[in-house]
C-alpha positions as CSV (number, residue, x, y, z in Angstrom):
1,X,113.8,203.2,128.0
2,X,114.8,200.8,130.7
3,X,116.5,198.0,130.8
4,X,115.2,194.4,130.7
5,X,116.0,192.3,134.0
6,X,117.1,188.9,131.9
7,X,118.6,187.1,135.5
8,X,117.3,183.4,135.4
9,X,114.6,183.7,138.5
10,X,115.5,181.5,141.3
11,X,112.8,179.2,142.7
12,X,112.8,178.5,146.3
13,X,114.1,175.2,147.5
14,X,115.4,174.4,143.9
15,X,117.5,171.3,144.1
16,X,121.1,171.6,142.9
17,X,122.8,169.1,140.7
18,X,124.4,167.3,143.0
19,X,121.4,166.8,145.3
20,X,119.7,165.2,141.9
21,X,122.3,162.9,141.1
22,X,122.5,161.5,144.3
23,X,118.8,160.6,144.4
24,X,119.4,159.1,140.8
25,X,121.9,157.2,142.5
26,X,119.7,156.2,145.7
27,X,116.9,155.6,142.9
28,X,119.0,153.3,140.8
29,X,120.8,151.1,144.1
30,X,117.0,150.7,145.0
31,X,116.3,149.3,141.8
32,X,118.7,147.2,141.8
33,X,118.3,145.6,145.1
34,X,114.5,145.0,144.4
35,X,115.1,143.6,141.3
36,X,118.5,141.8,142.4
37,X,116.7,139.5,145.2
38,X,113.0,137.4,145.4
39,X,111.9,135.1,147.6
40,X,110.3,131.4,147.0
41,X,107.5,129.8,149.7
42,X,108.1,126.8,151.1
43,X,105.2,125.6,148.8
44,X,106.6,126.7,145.3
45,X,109.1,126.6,143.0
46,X,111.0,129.1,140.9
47,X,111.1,128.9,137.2
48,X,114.2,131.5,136.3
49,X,114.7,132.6,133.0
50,X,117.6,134.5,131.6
51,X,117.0,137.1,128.6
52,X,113.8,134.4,127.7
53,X,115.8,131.5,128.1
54,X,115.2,129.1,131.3
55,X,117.8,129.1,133.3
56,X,117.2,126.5,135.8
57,X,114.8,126.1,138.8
58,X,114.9,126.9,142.3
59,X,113.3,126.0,145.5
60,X,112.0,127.8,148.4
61,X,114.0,130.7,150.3
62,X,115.7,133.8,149.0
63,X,117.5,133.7,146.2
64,X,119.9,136.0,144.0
65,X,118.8,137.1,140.3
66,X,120.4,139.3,137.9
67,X,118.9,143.3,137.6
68,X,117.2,145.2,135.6
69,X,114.7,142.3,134.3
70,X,117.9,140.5,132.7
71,X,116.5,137.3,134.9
72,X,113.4,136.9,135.6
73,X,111.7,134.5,138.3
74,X,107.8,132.6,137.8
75,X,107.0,131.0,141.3
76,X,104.8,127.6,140.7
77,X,102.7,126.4,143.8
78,X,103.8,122.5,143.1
79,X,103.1,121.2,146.5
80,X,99.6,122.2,146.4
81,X,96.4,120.2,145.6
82,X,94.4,122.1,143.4
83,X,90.8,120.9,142.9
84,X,88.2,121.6,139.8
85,X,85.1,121.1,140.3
86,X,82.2,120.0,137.1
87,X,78.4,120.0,137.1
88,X,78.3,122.5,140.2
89,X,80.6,125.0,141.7
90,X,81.4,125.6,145.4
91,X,80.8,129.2,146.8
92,X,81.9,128.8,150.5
93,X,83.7,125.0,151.1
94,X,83.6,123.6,154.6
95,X,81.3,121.7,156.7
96,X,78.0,123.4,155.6
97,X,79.1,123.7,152.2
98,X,77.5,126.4,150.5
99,X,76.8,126.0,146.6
100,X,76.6,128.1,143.5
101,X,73.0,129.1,142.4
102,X,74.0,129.1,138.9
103,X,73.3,126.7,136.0
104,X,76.4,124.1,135.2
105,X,74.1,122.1,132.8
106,X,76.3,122.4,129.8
107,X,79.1,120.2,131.4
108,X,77.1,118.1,133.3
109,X,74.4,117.0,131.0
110,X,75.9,113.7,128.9
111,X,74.3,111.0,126.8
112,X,74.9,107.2,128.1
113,X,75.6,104.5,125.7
114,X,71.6,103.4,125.8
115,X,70.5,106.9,124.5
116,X,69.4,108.3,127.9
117,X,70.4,111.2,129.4
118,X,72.2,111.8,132.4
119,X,73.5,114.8,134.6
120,X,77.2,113.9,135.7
121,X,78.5,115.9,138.9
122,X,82.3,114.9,139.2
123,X,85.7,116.5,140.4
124,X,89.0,116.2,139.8
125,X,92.2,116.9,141.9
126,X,95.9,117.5,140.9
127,X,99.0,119.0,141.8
128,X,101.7,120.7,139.1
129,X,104.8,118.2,138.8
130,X,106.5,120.1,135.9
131,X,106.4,124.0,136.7
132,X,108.5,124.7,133.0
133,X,106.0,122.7,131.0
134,X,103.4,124.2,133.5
135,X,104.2,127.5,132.7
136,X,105.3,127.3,128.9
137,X,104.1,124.3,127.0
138,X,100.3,125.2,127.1
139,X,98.7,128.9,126.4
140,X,95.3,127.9,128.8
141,X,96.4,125.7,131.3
142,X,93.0,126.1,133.0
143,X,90.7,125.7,129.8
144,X,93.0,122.7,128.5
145,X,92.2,120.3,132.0
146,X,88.6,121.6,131.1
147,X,88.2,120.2,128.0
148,X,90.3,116.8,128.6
149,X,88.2,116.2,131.8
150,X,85.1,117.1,130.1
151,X,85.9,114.3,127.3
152,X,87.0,111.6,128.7
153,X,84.3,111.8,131.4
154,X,81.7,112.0,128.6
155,X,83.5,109.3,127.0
156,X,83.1,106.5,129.5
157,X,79.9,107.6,130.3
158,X,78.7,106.8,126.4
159,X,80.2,103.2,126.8
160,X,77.6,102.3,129.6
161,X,73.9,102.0,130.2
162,X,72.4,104.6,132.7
163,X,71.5,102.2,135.2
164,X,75.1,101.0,135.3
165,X,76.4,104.7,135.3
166,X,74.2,105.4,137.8
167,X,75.2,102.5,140.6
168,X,78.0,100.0,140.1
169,X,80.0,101.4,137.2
170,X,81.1,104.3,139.6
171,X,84.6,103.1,140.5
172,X,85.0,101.8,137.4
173,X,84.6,105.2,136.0
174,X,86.5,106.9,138.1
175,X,89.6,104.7,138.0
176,X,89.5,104.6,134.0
177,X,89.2,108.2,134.3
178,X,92.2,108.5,136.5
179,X,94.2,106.6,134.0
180,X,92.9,108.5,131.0
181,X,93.9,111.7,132.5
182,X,96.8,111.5,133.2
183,X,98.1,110.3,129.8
184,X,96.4,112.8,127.5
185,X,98.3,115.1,130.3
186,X,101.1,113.7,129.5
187,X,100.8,113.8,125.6
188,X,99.9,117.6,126.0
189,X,103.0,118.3,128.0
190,X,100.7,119.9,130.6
191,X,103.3,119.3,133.9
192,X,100.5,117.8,136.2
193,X,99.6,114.8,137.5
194,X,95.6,113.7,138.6
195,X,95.3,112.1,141.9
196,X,91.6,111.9,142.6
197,X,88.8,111.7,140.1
198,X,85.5,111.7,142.4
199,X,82.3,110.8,140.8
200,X,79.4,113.6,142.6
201,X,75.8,113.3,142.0
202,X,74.8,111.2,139.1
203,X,71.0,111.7,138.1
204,X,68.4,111.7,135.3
205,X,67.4,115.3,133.8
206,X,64.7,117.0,136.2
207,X,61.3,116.0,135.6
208,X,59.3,112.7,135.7
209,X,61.9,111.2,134.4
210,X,64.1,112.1,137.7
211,X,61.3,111.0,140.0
212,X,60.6,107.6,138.7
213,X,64.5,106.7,139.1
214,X,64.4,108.4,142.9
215,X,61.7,106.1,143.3
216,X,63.3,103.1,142.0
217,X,66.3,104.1,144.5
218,X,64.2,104.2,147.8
219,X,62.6,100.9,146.6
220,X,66.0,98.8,146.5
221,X,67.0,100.6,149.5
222,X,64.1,99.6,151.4
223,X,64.5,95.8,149.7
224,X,68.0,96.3,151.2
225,X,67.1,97.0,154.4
226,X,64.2,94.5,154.6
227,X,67.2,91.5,153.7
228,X,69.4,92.8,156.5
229,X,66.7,93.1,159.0
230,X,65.7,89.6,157.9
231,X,68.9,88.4,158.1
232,X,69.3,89.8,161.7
233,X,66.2,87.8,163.0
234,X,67.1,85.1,161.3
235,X,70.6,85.1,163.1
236,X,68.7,85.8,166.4
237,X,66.4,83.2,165.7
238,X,67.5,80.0,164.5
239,X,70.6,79.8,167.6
240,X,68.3,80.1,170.4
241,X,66.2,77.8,168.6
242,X,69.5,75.4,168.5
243,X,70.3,75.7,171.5
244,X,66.5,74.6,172.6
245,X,66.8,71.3,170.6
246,X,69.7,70.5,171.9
247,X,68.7,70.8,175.5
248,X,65.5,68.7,174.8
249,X,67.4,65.9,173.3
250,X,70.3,66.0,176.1
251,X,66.9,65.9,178.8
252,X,65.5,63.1,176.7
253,X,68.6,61.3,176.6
254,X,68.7,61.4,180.6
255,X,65.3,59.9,180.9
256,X,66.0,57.1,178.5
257,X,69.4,56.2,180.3
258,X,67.1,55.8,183.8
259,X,64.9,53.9,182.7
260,X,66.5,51.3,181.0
261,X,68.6,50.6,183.8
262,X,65.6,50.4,186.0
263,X,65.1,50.2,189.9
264,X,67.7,48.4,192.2
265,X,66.6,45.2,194.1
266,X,65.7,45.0,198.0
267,X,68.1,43.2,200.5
268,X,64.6,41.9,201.9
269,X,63.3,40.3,199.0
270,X,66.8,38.4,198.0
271,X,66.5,36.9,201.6
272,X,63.1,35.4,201.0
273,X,63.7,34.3,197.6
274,X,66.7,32.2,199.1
275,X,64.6,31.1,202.0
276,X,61.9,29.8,199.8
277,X,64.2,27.9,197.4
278,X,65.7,26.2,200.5
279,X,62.5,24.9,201.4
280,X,61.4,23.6,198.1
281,X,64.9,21.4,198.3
282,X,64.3,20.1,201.5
């Protein structure tokens, strides 16, 4: 019977032991080095933590960091301006803005303090002052300035009429609003600050309802632009009209001060009328 061949086969190019710990090595110094260094843009700010624990923060450049995940770095945009938008949603921004097609009813639609109903368009802009509390004092940063916006724009809105709402209670809306903001921001810990509320479209539901108030808005647009139209003539007008007095009365003047003084006297006739009173003495 022959024997059995037990020699271990040998693979072609089979790395040797050495070879392998050298690439472990490469493979680890790699490692390190990527998760030794990170970099922060000039618009951010890095939130480092240590084993879970924050650590401090650090601005932009490149910056050192312990390995192997024992720090770890969250960059914060906090010199941005971030804008939300309510009521409608921006596809393409620019100057032909182009629009979302879909339905934003359910956070526009409101009720105003004399039971009518409104659609409310409005957004809001703000920038991230506090990138810890940004990052770990709220779960749903985005869904919690949703839902404060949402109130306290609904909330004003149910302390006016509609006609109010819909023309001169606008800045005082938005500035309330502002002001609102911000301190229920505040209370939640939520590390931003809101710099611009904008009041958008403001109309009635669509329908007749919508109509009737477009039409009351071209009617006191048209009464507006009937006064200032008047009120141009009128300061065309009554000037030159003025000024025509005034040159009549100056003319009449004139003639008044010639005639009263009236015609000058002859050398002629003085000489006769001396002539003839000589002869009545004599």
């Amino acid at each position: 019977m022959a024997e059995r061949n037990v020699t271990p086969l040998r693979f072609p190019g089979r790395m040797s032991p050495q070879i392998v710990l050298i690439m472990i090595v490469v493979l680890a110094i790699v490692i390190l080095f990527s998760t030794s260094f990170y970099v922060v843009d000039q618009r951010e700010e890095a939130v480092v933590l240590r084993l879970g624990k924050v650590k401090g923060i650090n601005g932009p450049g490149l910056h050192f960091k312990l390995p192997f995940g024992v720090e770890k770095n969250y960059n914060v945009a906090t010199q941005l301006v971030f804008k939300r938008e309510y009521g409608f949603r921006s596809v393409a921004p620019g100057v032909n803005t182009v629009f979302s097609n879909e339905d934003f009813t359910n956070e526009s639609i409101m009720l105003t303090g004399d039971k009518n109903i409104v659609q409310v368009e409005w957004i809001i802009q703000y920038r991230i002052t506090d990138p810890v509390a940004w990052l770990f004092h709220v779960e749903n940063q985005e869904k919690t300035i949703s839902d404060i916006s949402r109130s306290v724009v609904n909330l004003l809105i149910g302390d006016r009429s509609i006609l109010g709402v819909m023309g001169t209670d606008r800045p005082a809306i938005e500035s309330k609003a502002l002001e609102v903001m911000n301190k229920r921001f505040r209370e939640f810990g939520l590390g931003i600050n809101v710099t611009t509320v904008a009041m958008q479209d403001i109309l009635p539901p669509q329908g007749a309802v919508r109509n009737a108030f477009e039409d009351v808005n071209k009617a006191e647009q048209d009464k507006e632009r009937f006064i200032n139209e008047g009120n141009a003539a009128y300061n065309q007008a009554i000037p030159e009209a003025k000024g025509k007095a005034q040159r009549i009365v100056q003319e009449a003047e004139g003639y008044k001060s010639r005639a009263s003084t009236g015609p000058p006297a002859t050398p002629h006739a003085s000489a006769r009328c001396s002539t003839s009173t000589e002869a009545a003495a004599t």
